[in-house]
C-alpha positions as CSV (number, residue, x, y, z in Angstrom):
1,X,156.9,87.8,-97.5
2,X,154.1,87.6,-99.6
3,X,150.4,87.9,-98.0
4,X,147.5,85.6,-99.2
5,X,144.2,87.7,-99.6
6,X,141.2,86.3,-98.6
7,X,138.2,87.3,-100.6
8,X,136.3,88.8,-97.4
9,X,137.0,91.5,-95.3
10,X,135.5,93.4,-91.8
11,X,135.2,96.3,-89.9
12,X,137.0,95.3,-86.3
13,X,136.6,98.1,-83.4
14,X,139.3,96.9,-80.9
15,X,137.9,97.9,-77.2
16,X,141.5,99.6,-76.6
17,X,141.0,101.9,-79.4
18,X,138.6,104.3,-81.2
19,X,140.2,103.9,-84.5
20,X,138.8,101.3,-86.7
21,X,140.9,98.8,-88.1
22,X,141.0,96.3,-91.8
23,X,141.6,92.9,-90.8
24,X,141.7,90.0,-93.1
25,X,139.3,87.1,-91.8
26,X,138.5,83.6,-93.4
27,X,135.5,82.4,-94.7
28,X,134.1,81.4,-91.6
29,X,130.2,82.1,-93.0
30,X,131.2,79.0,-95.3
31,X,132.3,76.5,-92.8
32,X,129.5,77.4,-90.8
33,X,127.0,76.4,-93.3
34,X,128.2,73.4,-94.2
35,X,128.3,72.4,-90.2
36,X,124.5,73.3,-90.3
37,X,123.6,70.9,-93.6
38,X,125.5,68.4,-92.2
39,X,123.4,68.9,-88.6
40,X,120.4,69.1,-90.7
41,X,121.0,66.0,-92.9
42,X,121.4,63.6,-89.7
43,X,118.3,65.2,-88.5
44,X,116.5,64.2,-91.4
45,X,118.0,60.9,-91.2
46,X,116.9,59.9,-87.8
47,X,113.8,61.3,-88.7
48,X,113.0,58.5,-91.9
49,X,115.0,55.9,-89.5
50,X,112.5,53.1,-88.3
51,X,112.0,53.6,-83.8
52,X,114.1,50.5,-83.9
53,X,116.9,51.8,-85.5
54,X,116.6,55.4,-83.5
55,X,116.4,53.4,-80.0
56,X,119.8,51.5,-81.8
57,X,121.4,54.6,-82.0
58,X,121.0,56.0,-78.4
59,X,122.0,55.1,-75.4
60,X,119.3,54.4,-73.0
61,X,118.9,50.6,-72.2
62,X,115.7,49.2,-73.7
63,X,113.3,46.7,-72.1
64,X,114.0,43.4,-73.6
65,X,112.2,42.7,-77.0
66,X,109.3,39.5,-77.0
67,X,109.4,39.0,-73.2
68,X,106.2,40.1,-71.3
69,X,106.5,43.2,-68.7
70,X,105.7,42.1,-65.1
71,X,102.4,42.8,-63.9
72,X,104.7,45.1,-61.5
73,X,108.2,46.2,-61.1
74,X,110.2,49.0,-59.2
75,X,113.7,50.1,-59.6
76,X,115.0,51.7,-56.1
77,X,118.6,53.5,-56.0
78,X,119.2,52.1,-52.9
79,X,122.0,54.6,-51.6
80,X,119.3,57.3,-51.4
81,X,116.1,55.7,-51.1
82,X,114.6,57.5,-54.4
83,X,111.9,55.4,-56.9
84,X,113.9,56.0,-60.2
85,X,111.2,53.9,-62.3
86,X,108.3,51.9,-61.5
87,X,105.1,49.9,-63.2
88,X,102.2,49.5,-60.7
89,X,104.8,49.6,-57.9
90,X,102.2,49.7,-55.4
91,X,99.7,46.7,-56.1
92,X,99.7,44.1,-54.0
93,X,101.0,40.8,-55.6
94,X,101.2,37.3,-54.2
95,X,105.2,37.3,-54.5
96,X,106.2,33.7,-53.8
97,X,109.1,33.2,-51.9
98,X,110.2,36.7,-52.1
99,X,108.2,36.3,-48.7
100,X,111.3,34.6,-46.6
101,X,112.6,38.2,-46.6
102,X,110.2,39.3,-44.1
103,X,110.7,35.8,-42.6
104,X,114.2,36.1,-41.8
105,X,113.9,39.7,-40.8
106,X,111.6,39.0,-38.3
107,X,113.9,36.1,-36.8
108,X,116.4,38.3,-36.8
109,X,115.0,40.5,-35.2
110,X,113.6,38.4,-32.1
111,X,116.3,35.2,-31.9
112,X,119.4,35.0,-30.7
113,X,123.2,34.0,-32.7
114,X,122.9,31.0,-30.2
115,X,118.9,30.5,-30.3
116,X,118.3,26.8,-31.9
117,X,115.2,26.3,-34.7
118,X,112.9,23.2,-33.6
119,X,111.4,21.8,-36.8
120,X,107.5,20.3,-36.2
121,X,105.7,17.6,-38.4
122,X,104.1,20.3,-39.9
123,X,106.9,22.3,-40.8
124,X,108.8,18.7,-41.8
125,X,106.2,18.0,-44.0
126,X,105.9,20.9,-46.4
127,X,106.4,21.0,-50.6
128,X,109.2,21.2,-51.9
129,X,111.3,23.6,-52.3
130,X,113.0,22.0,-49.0
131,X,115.9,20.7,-47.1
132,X,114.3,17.2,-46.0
133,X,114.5,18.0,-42.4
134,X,112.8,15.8,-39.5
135,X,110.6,16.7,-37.3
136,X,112.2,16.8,-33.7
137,X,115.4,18.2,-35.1
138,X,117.1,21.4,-34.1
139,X,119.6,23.7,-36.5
140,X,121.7,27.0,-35.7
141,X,119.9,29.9,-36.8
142,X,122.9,30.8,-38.9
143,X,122.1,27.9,-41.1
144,X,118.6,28.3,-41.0
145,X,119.3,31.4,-42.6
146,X,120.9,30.2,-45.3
147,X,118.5,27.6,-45.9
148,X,115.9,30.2,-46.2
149,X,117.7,32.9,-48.4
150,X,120.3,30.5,-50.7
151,X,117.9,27.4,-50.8
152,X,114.6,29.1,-50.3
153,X,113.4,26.3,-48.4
154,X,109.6,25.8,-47.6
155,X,110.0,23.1,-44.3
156,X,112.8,25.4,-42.8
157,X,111.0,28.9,-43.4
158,X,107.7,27.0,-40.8
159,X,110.7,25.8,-38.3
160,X,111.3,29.3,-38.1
161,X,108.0,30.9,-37.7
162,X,107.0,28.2,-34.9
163,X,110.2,28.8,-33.6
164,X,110.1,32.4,-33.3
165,X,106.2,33.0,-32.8
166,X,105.1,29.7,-31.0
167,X,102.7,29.2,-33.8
168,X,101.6,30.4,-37.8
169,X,99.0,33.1,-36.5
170,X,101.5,34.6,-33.6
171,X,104.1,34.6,-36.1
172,X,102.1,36.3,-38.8
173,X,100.7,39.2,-35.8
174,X,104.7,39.6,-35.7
175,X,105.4,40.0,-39.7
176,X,102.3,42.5,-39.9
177,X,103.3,44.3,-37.2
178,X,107.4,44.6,-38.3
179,X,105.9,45.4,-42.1
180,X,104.2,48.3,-40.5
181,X,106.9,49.1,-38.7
182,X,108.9,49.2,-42.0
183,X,106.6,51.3,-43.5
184,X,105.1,48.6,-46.2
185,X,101.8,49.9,-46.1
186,X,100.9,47.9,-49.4
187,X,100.7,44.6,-48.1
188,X,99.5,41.8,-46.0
189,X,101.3,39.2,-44.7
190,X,100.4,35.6,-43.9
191,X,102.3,32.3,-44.9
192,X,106.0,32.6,-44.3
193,X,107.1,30.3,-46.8
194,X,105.2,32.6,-49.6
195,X,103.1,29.7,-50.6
196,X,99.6,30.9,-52.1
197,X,97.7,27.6,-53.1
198,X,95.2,25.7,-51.1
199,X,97.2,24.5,-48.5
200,X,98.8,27.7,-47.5
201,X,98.6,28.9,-44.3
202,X,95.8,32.1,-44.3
203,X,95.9,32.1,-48.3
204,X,99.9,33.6,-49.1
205,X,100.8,36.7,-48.6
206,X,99.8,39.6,-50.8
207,X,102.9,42.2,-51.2
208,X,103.8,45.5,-53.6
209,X,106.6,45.8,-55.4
210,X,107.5,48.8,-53.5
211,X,106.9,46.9,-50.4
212,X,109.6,44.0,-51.3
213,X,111.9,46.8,-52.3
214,X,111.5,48.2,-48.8
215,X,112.1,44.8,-47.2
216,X,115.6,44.0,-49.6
217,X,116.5,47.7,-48.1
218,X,116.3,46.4,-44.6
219,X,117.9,43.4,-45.6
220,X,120.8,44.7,-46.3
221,X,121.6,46.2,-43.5
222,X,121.6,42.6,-41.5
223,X,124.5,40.7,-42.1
224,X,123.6,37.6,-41.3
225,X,121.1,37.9,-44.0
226,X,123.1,39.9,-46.5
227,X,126.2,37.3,-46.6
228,X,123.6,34.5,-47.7
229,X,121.9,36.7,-50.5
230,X,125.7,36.7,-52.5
231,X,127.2,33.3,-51.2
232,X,127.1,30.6,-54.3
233,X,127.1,27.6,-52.1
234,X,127.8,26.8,-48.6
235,X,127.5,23.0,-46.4
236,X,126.8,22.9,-43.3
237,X,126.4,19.7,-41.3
238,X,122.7,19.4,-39.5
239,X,122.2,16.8,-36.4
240,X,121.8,13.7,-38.8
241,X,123.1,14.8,-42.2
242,X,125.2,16.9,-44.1
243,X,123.7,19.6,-46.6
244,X,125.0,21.2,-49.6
245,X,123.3,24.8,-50.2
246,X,123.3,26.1,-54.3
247,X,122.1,30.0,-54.3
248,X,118.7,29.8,-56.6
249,X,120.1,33.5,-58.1
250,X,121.5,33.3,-61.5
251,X,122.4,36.9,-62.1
252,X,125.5,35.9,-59.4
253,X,128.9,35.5,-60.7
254,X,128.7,32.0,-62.5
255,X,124.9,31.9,-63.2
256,X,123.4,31.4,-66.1
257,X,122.6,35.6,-66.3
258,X,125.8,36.6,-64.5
259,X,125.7,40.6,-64.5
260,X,127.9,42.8,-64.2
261,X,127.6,43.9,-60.1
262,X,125.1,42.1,-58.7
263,X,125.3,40.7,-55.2
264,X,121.6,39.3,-54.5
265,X,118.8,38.6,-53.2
266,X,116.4,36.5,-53.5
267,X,114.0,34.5,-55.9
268,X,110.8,33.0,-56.2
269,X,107.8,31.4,-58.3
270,X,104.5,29.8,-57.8
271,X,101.8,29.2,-60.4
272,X,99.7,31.8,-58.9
273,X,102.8,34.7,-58.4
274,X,104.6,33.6,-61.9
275,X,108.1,34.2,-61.5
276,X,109.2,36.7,-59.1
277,X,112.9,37.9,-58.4
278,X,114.4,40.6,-56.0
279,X,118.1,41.9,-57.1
280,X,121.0,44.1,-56.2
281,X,124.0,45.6,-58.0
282,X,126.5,47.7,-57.1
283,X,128.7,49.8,-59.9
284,X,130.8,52.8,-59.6
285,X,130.0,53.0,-56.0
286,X,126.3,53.1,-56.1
287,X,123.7,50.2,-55.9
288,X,120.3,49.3,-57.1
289,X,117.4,47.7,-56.2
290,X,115.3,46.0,-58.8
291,X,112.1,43.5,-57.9
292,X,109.7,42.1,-60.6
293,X,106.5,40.2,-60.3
294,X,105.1,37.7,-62.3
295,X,106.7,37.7,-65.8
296,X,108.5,34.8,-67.4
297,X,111.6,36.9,-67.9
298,X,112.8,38.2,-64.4
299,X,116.0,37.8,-65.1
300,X,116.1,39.6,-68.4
301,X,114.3,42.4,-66.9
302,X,116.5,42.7,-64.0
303,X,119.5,43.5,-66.1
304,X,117.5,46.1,-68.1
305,X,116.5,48.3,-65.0
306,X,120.0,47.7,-63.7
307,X,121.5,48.9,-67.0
308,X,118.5,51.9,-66.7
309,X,119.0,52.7,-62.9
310,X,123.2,53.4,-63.9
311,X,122.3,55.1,-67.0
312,X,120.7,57.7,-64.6
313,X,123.0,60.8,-62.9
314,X,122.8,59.7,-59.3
315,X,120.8,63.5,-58.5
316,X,118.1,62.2,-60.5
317,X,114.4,62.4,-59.3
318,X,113.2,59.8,-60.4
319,X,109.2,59.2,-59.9
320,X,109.2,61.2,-57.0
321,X,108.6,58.9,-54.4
322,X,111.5,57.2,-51.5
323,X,111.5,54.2,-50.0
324,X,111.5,54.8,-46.0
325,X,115.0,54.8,-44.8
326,X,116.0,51.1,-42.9
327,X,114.6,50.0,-39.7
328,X,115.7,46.9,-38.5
329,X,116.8,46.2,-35.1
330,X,118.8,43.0,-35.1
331,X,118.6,41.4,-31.5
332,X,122.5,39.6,-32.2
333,X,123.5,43.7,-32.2
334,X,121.5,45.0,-29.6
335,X,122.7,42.3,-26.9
336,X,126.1,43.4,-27.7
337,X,125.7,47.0,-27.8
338,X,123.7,46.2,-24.2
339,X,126.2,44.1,-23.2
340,X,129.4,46.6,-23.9
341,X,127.6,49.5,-22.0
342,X,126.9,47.3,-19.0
343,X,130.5,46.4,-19.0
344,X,131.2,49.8,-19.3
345,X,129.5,51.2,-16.8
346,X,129.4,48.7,-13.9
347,X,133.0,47.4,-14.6
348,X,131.5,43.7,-14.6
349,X,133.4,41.3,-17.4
350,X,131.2,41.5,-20.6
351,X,131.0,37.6,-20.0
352,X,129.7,38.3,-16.3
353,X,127.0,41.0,-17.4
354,X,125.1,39.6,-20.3
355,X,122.2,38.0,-18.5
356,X,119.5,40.9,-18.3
357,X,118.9,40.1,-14.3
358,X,122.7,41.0,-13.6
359,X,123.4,43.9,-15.7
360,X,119.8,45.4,-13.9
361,X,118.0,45.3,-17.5
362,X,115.1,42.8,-17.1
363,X,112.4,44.9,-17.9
364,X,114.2,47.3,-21.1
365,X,113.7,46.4,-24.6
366,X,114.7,48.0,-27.7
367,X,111.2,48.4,-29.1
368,X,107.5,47.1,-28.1
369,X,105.6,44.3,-29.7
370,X,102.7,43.1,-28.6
371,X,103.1,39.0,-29.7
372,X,105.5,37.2,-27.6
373,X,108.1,35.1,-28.8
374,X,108.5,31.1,-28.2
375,X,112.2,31.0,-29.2
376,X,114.6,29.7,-25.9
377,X,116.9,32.6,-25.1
378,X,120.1,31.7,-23.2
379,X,122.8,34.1,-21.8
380,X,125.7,34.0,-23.8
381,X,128.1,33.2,-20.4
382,X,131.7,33.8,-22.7
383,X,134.0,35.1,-20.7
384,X,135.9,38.7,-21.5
385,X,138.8,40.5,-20.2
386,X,138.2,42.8,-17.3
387,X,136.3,46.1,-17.7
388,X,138.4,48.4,-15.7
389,X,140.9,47.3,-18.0
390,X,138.4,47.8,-21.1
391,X,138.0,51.2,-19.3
392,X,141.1,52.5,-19.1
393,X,142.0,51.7,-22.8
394,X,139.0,53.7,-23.8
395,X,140.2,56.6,-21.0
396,X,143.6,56.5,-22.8
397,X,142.4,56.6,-26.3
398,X,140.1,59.4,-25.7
399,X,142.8,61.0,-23.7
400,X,145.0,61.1,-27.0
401,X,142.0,62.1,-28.7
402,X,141.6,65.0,-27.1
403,X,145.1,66.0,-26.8
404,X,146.1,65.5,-30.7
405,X,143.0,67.7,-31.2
406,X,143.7,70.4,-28.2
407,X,147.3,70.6,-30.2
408,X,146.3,70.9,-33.8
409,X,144.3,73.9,-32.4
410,X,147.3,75.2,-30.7
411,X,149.3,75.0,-34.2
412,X,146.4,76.7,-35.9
413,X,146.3,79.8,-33.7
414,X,150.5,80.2,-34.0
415,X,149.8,80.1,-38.0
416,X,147.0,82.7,-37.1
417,X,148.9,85.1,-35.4
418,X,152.2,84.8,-37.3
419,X,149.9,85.7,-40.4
420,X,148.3,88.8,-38.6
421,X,151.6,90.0,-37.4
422,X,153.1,90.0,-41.5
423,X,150.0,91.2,-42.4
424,X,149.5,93.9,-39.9
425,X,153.8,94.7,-40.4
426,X,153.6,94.9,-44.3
427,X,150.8,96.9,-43.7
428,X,153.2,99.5,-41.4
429,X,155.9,99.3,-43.8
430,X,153.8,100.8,-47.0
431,X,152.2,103.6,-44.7
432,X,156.0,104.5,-43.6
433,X,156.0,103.0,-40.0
434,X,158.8,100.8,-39.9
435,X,162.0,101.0,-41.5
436,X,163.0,99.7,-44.9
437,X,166.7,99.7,-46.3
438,X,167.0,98.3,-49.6
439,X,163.4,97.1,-49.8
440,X,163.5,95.1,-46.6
441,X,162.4,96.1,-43.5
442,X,165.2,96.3,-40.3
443,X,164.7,95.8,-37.7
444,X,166.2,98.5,-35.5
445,X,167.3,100.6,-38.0
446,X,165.9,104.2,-39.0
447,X,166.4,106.1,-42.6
448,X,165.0,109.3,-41.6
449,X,162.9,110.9,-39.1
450,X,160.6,109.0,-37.2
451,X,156.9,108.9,-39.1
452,X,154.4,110.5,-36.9
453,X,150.9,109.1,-37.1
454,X,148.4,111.7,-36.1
455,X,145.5,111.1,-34.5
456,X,142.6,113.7,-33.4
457,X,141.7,113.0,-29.3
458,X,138.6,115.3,-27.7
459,X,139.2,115.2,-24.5
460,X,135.9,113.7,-22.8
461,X,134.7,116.3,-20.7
462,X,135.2,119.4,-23.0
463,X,132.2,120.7,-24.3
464,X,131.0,119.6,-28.3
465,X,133.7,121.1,-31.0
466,X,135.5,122.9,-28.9
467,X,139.0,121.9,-26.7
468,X,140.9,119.4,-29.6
469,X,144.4,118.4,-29.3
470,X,146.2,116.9,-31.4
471,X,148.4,113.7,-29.9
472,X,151.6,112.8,-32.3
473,X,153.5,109.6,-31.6
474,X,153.4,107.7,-28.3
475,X,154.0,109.8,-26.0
476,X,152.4,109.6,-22.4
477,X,151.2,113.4,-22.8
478,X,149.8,114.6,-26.0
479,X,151.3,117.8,-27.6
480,X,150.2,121.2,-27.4
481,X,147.0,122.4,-28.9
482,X,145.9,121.4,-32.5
483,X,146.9,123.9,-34.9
């Protein structure tokens, strides 16, 4: 065989061996150097590249090029709360109809699913955005909803403050008082349709961007508000005409900026505000929260601080700060959770328990506010399937529960001591205390003399070193004395 000499050589000291051996190694300086001119001549070419071209090369999304940044924006991951970017996050901003948020929150937190909206001449007679609604009329709640999130309807947004507050100023008392609850210490709430011109009820609101992020955060957490923020379209038939709802959000699925994961919220624009837009996405199992004010491209700067907020490792710090964790208390929920634990515990039907004066409840409420509320509340009166019955379902299931549990234990400690006794046995058999014919241990079965382990016993009332016996084996008297 014929050996190929390389023109280098070295001194190789193995770590088994004293002796120093000649081995033959490649050229590795070489390849080595060229690896750092290459490294060195991309350096110097990013380095005469233009920004442009750099930014090009890398990839971190980039706000979008000729579009003005909002006077404020605030990008939120909303599965932990944390501020990953912002731009004057905390400034309070008149932000249109991003406004209905609070608007619906607070309705749901205070009506009933059954509670009906009553629409005055002045809520009938408001600008447009609106349904067209009359005065005198009454709608579901659910669709009021809609109206207010898909639609972002002016006249339907008043229904629901007179509805739910008796009039503008109790109704505003109850959005201050549930923003401060929220923890939205940057703003101050006012006209529930977001309107901010002459004619608007105290002026329009004034809100931060951190603020609205705080609201979408709550809003998601209420279904009936959620479902609205990512339904397209949706009719629904009002006590003297039918209406046809298009969602106003164009980064949904068929808008006119579909992006890739985004399932709401909400938009909104008034000369004063600009254009204003609240948004979520969800990718790879973790969503954003992205709200702009004023700036003519809300759209196009949505998608850039979605595409920024994934970019991101999902430890990431962000600026710091955290949105305060949701705080919403729908009233829908807590009837039924009342309503289920009544049942529970008196054995009445739910159907037979869910006015407040039978279940013993009249004077318990989830929370305190000091406004009152105008909205009709009616007992719910649907019948439900006996409690004992409810009761002993839950009795059985727990029973289960408890016994699938108490037996997995059971298995575990078998496992347990079936380990500890091979351990403890192989343990025996190396220190010569059990058997072993042909490398297995018998049971029964003796090769030689039995092993005797022995162990040093003072007796307890001899004096210090003095009096030892030895004890060999198991005998019920130890031997004679230690040799």
């Amino acid at each position: 065989m014929r050996t190929i000499p390389y023109p280098a050589r070295t001194m190789v000291r193995t770590r088994h061996s004293h002796a120093i051996h000649r081995r033959w190694v490649p050229l590795r300086a070489a390849r080595r150097a060229a690896a750092a001119g290459l490294v060195l001549a991309v350096a110097l070419a990013l380095t005469s590249a233009a920004p442009s071209e750099i930014a090009a090369q890398t990839d971190t999304p980039q706000p979008p090029v000729g579009i003005t940044e909002p006077a404020a924006w605030v990008l939120v991951d909303a599965d932990t709360g944390t501020v990953l970017a912002s731009h004057n996050a905390h400034e309070p901003l008149p932000p249109a109809s991003l406004a209905k948020v609070m608007t619906a929150l607070v309705a749901a937190e205070r009506l009933s699913d059954d509670d009906r909206i009553r629409v005055s001449a002045l809520a009938a007679n408001q600008p447009p955005s609106k349904l067209g609604i009359a005065p005198g009329e009454r709608y579901r709640l659910d669709d009021a909803l809609a109206s207010l999130i898909m639609e972002s309807a002016n006249d339907m947004s008043y229904a629901v403050a007179e509805t739910v507050g008796g009039d503008l100023d109790g109704f505003a008392d109850l959005l201050n008082a549930t923003a401060a609850r929220y923890g939205m210490d940057d703003s101050e709430l006012s006209d529930p349709a977001g309107l901010d011109d002459d004619s608007s009820f105290r002026g329009g609101p004034r809100m931060s961007a951190f603020d609205v992020a705080i609201s979408i955060q709550n809003a998601r957490q209420v279904f009936s508000i959620a479902k609205w923020a990512t339904t397209a379209e949706y009719t629904f038939d009002g006590p003297n005409a039918r209406f046809t709802l298009s969602n106003h959000n164009d980064l949904l699925p068929g808008g006119a900026y579909e992006t890739d994961g985004a399932n709401g919220f909400k938009t909104g624009g008034t000369t004063l505000a600009g254009r204003t837009l609240a948004a979520t996405a969800g990718r790879d199992g973790r969503t954003m929260i992205a709200v702009v004010l004023n700036t003519p491209g809300p759209y196009e700067w949505a998608r850039y601080l979605f595409d920024l907020g994934f970019s991101m490792p999902e430890n990431s710090d962000g600026t710091g700060e955290t949105i305060p964790a949701p705080a919403v208390s729908v009233r829908a929920v807590r009837e039924r959770d009342r309503n289920e634990f009544v049942a529970l515990v008196t054995g009445e039907p739910i159907g037979n328990a869910t006015t407040t004066t039978q279940a013993g409840l009249a004077n318990v409420e989830p929370f305190v506010t000091t406004a009152t509320t105008a909205a009709e509340v009616r007992s719910t009166g649907n019948g439900g399937s006996g409690g004992s019955a409810m009761r002993m379902v839950w009795i059985a299931l727990v029973a289960l529960l408890v016994a699938f549990v108490a037996r997995r234990e059971q298995v575990k400690r078998r496992k347990r001591r079936r380990a500890a006794a091979r351990r403890e046995r192989a343990v025996m058999i190396r220190r010569g205390s059990l058997p072993v014919v042909d490398g297995r241990y018998r049971r029964g079965q003796r090769t030689g003399p039995a092993p005797q382990a022995h162990i040093r016993v003072k007796r307890v009332d001899a004096p210090p070193d003095e009096d030892w016996e030895e004890w060999a084996g198991w005998d019920d008297e130890p031997p004679g004395p230690a040799r």
